[in-house]
C-alpha positions as CSV (number, residue, x, y, z in Angstrom):
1,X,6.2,11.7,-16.4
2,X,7.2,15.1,-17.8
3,X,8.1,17.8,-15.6
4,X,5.6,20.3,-14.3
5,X,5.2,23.2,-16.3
6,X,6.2,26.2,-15.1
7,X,2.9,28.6,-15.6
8,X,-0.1,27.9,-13.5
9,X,-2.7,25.4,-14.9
10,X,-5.6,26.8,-16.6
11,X,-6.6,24.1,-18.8
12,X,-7.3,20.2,-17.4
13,X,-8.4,17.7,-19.4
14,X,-9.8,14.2,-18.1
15,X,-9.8,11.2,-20.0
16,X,-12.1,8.7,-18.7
17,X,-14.0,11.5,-17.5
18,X,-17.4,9.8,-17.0
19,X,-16.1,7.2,-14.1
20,X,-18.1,7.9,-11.1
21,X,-14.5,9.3,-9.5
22,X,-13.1,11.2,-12.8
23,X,-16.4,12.7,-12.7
24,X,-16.9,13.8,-9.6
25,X,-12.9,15.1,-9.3
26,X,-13.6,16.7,-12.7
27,X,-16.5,18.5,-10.9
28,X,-14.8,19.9,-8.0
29,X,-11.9,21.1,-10.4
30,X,-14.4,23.1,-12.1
31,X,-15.9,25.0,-9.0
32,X,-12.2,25.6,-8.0
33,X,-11.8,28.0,-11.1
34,X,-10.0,26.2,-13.4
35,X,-10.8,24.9,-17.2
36,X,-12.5,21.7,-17.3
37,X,-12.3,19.5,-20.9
38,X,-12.7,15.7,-20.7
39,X,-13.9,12.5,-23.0
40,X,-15.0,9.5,-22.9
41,X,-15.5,6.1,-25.0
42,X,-19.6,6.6,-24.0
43,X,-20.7,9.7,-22.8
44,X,-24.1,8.3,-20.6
45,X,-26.0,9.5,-17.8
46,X,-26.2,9.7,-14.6
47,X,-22.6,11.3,-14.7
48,X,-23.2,13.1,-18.2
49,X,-26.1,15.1,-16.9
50,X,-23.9,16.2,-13.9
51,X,-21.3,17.4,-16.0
52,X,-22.9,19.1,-18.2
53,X,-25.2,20.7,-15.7
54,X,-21.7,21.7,-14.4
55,X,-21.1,23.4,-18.0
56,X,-18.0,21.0,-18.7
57,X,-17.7,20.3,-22.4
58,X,-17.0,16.1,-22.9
59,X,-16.3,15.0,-26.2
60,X,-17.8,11.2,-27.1
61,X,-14.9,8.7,-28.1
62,X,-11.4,9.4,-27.4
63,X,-8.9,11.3,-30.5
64,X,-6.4,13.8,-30.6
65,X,-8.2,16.5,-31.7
66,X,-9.5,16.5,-28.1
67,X,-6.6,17.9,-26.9
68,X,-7.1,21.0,-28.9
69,X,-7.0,23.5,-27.5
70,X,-4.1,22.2,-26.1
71,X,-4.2,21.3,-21.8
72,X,-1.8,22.1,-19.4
73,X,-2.3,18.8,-17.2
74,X,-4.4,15.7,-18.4
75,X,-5.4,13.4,-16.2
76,X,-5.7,9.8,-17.4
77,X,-8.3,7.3,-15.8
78,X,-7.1,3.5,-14.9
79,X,-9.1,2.6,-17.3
80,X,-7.2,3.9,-19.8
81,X,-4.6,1.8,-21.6
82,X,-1.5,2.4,-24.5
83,X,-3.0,2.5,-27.5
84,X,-5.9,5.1,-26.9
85,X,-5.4,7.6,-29.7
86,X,-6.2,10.3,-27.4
87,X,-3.3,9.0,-24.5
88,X,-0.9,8.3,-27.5
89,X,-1.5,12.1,-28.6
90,X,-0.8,13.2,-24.9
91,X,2.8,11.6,-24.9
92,X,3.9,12.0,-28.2
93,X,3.3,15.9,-27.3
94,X,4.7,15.2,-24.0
95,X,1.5,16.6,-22.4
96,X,1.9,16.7,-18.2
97,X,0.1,14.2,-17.1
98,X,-0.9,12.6,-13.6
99,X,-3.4,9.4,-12.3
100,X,-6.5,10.3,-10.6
101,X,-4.9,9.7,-7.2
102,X,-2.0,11.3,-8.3
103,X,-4.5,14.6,-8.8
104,X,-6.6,14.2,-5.9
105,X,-3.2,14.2,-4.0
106,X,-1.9,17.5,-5.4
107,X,-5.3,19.6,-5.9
108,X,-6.8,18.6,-2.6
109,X,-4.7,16.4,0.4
110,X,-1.7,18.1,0.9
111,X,-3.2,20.5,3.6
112,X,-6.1,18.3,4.9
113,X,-6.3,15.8,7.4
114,X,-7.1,12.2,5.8
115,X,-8.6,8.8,6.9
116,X,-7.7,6.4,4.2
117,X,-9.9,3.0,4.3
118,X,-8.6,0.0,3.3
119,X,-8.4,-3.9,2.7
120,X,-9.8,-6.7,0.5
121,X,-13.5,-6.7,1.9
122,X,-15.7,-3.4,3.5
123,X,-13.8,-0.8,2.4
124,X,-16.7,0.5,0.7
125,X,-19.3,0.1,3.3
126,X,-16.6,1.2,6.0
127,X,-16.1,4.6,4.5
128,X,-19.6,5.5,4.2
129,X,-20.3,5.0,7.6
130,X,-17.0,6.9,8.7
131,X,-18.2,9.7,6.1
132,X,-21.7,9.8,7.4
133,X,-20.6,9.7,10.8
134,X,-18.9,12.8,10.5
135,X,-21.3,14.5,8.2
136,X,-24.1,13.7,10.8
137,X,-22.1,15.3,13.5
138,X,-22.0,18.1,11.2
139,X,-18.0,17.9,10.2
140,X,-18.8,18.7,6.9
141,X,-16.3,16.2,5.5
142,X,-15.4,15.6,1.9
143,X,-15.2,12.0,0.9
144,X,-14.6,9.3,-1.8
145,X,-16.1,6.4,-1.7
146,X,-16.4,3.6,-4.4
147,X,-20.1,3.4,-4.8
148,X,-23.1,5.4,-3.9
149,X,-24.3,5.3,-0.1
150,X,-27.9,6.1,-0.1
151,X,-27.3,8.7,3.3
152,X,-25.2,10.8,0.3
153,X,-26.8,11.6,-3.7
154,X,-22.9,10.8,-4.7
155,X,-19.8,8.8,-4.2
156,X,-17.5,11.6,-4.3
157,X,-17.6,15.3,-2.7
158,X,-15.8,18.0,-1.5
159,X,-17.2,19.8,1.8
160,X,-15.8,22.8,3.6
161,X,-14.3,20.5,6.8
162,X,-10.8,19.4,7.3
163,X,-10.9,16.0,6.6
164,X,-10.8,13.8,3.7
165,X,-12.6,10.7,4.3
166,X,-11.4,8.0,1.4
167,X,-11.6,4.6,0.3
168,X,-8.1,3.4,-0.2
169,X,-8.3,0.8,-3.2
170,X,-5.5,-1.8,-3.2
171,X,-5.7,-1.6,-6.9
172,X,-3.4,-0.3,-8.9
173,X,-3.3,3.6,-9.8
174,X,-2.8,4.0,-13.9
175,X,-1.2,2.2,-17.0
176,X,2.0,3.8,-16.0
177,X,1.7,3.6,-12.2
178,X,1.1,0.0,-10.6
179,X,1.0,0.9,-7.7
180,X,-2.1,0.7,-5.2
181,X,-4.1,3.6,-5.3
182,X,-3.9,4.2,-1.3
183,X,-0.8,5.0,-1.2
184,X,-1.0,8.7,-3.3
185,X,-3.9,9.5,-0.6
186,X,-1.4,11.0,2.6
187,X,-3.1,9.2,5.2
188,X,-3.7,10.5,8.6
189,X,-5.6,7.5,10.1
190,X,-5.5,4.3,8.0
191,X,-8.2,1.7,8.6
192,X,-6.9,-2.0,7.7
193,X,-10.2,-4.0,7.8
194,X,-8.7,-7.6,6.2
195,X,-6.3,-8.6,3.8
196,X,-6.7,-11.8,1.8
197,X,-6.0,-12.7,-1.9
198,X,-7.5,-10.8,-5.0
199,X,-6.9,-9.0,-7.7
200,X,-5.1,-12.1,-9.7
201,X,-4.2,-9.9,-12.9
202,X,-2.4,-7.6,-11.0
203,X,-0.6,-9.2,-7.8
204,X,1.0,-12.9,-7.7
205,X,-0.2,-13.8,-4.6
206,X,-1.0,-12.9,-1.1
207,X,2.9,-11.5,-0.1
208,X,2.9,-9.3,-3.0
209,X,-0.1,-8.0,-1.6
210,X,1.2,-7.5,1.6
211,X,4.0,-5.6,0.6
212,X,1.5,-2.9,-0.8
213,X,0.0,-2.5,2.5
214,X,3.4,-2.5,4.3
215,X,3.9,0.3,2.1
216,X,0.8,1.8,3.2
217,X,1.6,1.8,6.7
218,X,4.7,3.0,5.8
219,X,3.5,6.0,4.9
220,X,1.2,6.7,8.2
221,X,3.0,9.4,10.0
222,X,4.2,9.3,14.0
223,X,1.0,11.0,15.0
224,X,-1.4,9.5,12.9
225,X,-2.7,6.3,13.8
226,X,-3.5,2.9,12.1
227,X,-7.0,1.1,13.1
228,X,-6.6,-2.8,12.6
229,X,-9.1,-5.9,12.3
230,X,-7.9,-7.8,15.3
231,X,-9.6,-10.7,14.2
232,X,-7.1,-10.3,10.5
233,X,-3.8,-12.3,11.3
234,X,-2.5,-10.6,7.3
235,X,-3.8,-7.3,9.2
236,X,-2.1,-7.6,12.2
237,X,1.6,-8.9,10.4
238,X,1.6,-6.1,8.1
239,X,1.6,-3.1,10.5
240,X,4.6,-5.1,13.2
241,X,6.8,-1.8,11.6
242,X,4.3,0.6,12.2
243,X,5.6,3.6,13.7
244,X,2.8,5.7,14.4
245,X,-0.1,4.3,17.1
246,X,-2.0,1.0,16.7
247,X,-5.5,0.4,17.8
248,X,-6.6,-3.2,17.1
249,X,-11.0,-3.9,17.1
250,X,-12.4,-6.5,16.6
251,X,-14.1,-9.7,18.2
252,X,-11.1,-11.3,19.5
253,X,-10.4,-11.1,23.4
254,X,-7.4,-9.7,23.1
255,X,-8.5,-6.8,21.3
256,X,-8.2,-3.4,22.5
257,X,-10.9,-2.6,21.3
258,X,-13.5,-5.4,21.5
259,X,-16.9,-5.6,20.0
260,X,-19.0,-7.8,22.7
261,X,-23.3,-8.4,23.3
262,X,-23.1,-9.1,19.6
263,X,-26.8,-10.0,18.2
264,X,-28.5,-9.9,15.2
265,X,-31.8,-9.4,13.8
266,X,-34.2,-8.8,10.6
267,X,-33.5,-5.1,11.5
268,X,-29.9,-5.5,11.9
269,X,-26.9,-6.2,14.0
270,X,-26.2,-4.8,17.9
271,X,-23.4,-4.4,19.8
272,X,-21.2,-2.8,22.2
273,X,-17.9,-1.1,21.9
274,X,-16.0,1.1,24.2
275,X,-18.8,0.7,26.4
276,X,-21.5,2.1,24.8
277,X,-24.3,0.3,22.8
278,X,-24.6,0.7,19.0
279,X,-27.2,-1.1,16.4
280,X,-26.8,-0.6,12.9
281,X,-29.4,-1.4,10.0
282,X,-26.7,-3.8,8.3
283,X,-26.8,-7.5,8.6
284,X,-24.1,-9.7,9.2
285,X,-20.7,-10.3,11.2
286,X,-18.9,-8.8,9.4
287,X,-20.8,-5.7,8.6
288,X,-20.8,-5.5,12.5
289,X,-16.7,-5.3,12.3
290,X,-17.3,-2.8,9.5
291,X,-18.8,-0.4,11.4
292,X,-16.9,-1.1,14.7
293,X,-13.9,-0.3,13.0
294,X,-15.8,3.6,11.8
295,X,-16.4,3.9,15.4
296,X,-13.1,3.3,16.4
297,X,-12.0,6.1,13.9
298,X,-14.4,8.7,14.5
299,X,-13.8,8.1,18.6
300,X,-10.5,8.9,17.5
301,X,-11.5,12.4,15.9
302,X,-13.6,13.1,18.9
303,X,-16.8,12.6,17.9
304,X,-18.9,11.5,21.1
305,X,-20.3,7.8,21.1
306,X,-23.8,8.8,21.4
307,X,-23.4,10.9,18.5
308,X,-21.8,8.3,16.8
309,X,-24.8,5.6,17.7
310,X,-27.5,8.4,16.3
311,X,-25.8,8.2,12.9
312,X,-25.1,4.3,12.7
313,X,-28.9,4.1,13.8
314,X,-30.2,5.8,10.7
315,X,-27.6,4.8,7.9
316,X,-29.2,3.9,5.2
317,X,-26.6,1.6,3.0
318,X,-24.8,1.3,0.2
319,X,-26.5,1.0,-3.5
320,X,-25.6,-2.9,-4.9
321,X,-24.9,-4.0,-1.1
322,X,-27.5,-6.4,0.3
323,X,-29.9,-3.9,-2.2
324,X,-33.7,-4.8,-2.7
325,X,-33.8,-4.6,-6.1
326,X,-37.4,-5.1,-6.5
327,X,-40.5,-7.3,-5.1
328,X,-42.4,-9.0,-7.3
329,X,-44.9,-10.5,-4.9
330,X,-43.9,-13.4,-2.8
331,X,-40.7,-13.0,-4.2
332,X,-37.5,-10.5,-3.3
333,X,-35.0,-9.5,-5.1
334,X,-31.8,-8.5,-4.1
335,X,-28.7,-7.0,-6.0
336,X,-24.9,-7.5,-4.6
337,X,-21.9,-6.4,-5.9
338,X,-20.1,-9.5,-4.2
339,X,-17.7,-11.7,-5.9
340,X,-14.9,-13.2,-4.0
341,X,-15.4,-16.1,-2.5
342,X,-15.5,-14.9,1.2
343,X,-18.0,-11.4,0.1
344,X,-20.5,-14.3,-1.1
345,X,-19.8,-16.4,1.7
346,X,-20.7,-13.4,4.1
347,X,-23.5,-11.7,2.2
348,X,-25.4,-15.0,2.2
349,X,-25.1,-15.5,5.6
350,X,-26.1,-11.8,6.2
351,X,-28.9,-12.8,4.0
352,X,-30.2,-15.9,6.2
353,X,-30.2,-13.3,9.1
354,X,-32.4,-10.4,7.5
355,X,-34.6,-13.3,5.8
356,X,-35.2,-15.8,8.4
357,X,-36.4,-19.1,7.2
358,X,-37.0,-18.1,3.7
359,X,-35.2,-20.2,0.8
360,X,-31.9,-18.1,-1.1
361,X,-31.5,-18.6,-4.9
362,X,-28.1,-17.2,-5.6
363,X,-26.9,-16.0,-9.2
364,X,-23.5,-15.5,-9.9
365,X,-21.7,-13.7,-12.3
366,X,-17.7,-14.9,-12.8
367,X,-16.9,-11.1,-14.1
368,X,-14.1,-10.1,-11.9
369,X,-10.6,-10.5,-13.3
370,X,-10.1,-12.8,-10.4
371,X,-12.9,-15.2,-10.3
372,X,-13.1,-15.4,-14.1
373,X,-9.7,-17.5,-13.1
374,X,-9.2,-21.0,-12.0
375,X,-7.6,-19.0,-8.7
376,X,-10.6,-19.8,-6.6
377,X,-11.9,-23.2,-8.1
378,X,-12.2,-24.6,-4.6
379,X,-13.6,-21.8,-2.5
380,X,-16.5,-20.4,-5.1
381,X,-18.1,-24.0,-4.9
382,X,-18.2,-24.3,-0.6
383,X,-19.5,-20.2,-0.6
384,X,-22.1,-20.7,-3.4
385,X,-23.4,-24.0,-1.7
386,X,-24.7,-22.0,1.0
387,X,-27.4,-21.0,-1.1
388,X,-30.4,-23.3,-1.4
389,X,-30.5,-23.3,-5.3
390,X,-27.3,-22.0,-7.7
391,X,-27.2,-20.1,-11.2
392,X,-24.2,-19.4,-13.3
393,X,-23.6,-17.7,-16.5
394,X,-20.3,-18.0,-18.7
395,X,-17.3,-16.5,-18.0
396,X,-16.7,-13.4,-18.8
397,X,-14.1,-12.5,-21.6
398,X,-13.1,-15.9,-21.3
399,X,-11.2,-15.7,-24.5
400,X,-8.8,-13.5,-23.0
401,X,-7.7,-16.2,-20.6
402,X,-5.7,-19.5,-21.4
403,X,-8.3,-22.7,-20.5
404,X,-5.8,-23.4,-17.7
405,X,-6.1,-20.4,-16.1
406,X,-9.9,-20.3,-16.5
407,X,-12.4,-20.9,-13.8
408,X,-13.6,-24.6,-14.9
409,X,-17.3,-23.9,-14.8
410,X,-18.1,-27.5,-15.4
411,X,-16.1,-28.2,-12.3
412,X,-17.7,-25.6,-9.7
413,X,-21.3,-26.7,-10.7
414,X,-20.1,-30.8,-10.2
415,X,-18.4,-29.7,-6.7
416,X,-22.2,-28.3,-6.2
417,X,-24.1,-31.0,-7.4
418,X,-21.4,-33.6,-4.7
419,X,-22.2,-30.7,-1.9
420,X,-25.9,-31.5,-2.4
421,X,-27.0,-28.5,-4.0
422,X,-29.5,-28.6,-7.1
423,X,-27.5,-26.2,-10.0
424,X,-28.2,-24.4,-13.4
425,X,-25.8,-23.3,-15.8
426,X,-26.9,-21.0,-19.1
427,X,-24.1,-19.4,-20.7
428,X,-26.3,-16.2,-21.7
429,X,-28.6,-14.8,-19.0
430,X,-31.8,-15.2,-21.3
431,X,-31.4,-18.5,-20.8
432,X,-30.7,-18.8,-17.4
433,X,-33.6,-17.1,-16.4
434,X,-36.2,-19.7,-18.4
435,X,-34.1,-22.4,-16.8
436,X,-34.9,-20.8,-13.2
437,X,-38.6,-19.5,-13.5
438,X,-40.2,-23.6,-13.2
439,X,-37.5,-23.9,-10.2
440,X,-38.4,-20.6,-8.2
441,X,-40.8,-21.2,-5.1
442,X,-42.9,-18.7,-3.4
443,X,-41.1,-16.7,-1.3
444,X,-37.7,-17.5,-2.4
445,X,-35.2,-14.6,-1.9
446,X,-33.1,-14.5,-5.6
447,X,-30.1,-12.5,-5.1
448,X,-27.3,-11.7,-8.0
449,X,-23.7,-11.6,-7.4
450,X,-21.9,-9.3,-9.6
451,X,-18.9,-6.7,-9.9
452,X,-21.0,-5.5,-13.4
453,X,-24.6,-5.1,-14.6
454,X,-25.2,-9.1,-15.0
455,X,-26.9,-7.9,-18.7
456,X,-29.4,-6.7,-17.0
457,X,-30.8,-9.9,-15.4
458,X,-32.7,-8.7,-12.3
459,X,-34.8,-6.5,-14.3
460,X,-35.6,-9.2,-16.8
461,X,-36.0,-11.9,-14.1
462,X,-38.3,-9.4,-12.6
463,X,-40.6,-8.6,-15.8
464,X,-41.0,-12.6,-16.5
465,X,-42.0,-12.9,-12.5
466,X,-44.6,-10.2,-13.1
467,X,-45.5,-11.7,-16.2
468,X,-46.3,-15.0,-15.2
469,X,-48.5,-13.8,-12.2
């Protein structure tokens, strides 16, 4: 990276600017004062009709004559890759440059105090109930969260309180900055909710992993503190060198902090934790962790339990999280954003508890860069089979990847069909979805598992549904 230029910036240009993050950083860069310029390969709504309402010009399609006039800093999105004409332009005129954590670091952390959310599953739904914890007890906190909670109108804000309130992604930060995004965010408290295997195109296995979240609790100050699943054996090894204080929650006896008078129902999940009672509009276990390990936090920040429970009591969730997308009319549909193995194995037994008795069609999408590979050939097969009735489409951009390393689809739906479980396999979702209508039963909950849009298949299941009433 070049060095810093010596004159204040004026002049930032995004690339990537229409990511829900780049967006929303580009927007709060903009009511700071300074010179907002940024492109994109689609310009698209919702995030082009917030920009623009903003009054920031975005050019459609990335070249160098974006960069004209010419920027003081560009920030480049993780999506972006060498090879963009607009990125090549930036180095060959050795523009300054920094990752979106990078920025969000230097424009807006370095004087704030920051609760960093991490691990493989929850972060998400974590740190919207940390950030609408403390917005209902009227902190005024900014956040940045990986997906829209339906308490907030955006993933992204910045508010006139202290704190930060942030997901920490394990992923890494830019083309030229492997490194997992968490550790640019200067955490105060760290959460650690679980730590298993994922992102195959990025880390090796499970130790390289760990080593990233070593790092992150390497980074947690003396008087900060670092909140732990106690039930995580990867959480609990990776913070033995921790040198600020720990605070382990979870289920587990010999938790500090221990969730106990667990129950669940159609309207969610109870509990108790430090002694007071809590019940939350979420369904499962381990959405019950989730928000025991907000609580924990937020105790932390001084934020009375009973205010606490008022907030947890009217949180509203997370858009593509256990989602209704639409009901059709015996029939429910639901949209997930779950893919790894143990986020389907958990979502569909979070399912069973909000839709007692009723049969659950699961559709699943191999789309994420790890369970388009063979990395999970075993574990897909024993979480999807606790579904009643199975769809799959192909692979996605399964030309990219060598056969051997491909998810064997043929394979998962025989391990299916041994486990006991009727299966369909369509390669386009068009197709899928004629396979499925003469399957369906009234009252059937359908729900899709997906990390992308699934081309659009609970909309279209949903028009044929309405048509054939």
């Amino acid at each position: 990276m070049t060095p810093q230029p010596a004159a204040p910036f004026r002049h930032i240009h995004l690339i990537g600017i229409c990511g829900t993050a780049m967006g929303s950083v580009a927007a709060m860069l903009h009511d700071q004062g300074y010179r907002v310029t940024g492109s994109d390969a689609k310009v698209y709504p919702p995030m082009s009709d917030f920009l623009r309402a903003k009054g920031i010009p975005m050019f459609e399609g990335f070249q160098e004559d974006n960069l004209n006039p010419v920027p003081e800093l560009v920030i480049v999105g993780n999506a972006i890759s060498r090879g963009n004409p607009e990125l090549e332009a930036a180095l060959d005129r050795r523009l300054y440059y920094l990752s979106l954590p990078e920025a969000l670091k230097f424009f807006f952390l370095r004087h704030t105090h920051n609760l960093v959310v991490t691990g493989t599953h929850g972060k998400t739904t974590t740190t919207s109930l940390l950030a609408w914890i403390f917005q209902h007890a009227g902190r005024q906190p900014s956040y940045l969260i990986g997906g829209i909670p339906l308490n907030f109108d955006q993933g992204c804000r910045r508010q006139d309180g202290p704190n930060w309130i942030l997901e920490g992604d394990e992923y890494d930060t830019a083309f030229f900055d492997k490194r997992s995004k968490f550790l640019h965010y200067l955490p105060e408290l760290g959460i650690i909710n679980n730590i298993e295997f994922d992102h195959a195109d990025i880390y090796a296995s499970l130790d390289d992993i760990k080593t990233s979240f070593r790092r992150f609790v390497d980074i947690i100050p003396r008087n900060g503190m670092l909140v732990l699943n106690a039930d995580d054996p990867n959480a609990i090894d990776v913070s033995r060198k921790a040198q600020c204080p720990l605070v382990e929650v979870g289920f587990n006896e010999n938790a500090a902090v221990r969730l106990t008078h667990f129950t669940t129902s159609p309207e969610g999940v109870s509990f108790h934790l430090l002694g007071h009672p809590f019940t939350v509009p979420l369904f499962g276990r381990h959405n019950a962790q989730n928000a025991a390990m907000a609580i924990a936090a937020a105790h932390f920040y001084r934020i009375p339990l009973p205010d606490i429970a008022q907030a947890l009591a009217a949180f509203r969730g997370i858009k593509r999280r256990l989602e209704i997308h639409a009901q059709v009319g015996s029939y429910t549909l639901v949209d997930d954003f779950g893919h790894h193995p143990t986020a389907l194995r958990e979502t569909i037994a979070a399912l069973r508890q909000k839709f007692p008795g009723r049969r659950l069609v699961a559709l699943f999408e191999p789309r994420s860069n790890t369970t388009r590979r063979a990395v999970f050939q075993k574990e897909l097969p024993a979480a999807l089979a606790l579904a009643d009735l199975i769809g799959m489409t192909k692979v996605a951009r399964a030309d990219q990847l060598p056969e051997a390393d491909r998810l064997n689809v043929d394979q998962l739906l025989a391990d299916l069909v041994t486990a006991g479980k009727p299966a369909l396999y369509e390669p386009e979702v068009t197709s899928l979805i004629t396979q499925l209508l003469p399957r369906l039963q009234p009252g059937d909950v359908i729900c899709a598992f997906s990390n992308g849009s699934f081309d659009g298949l609970l909309p279209s299941l949903a028009d044929r549904l309405r048509a054939a009433s």
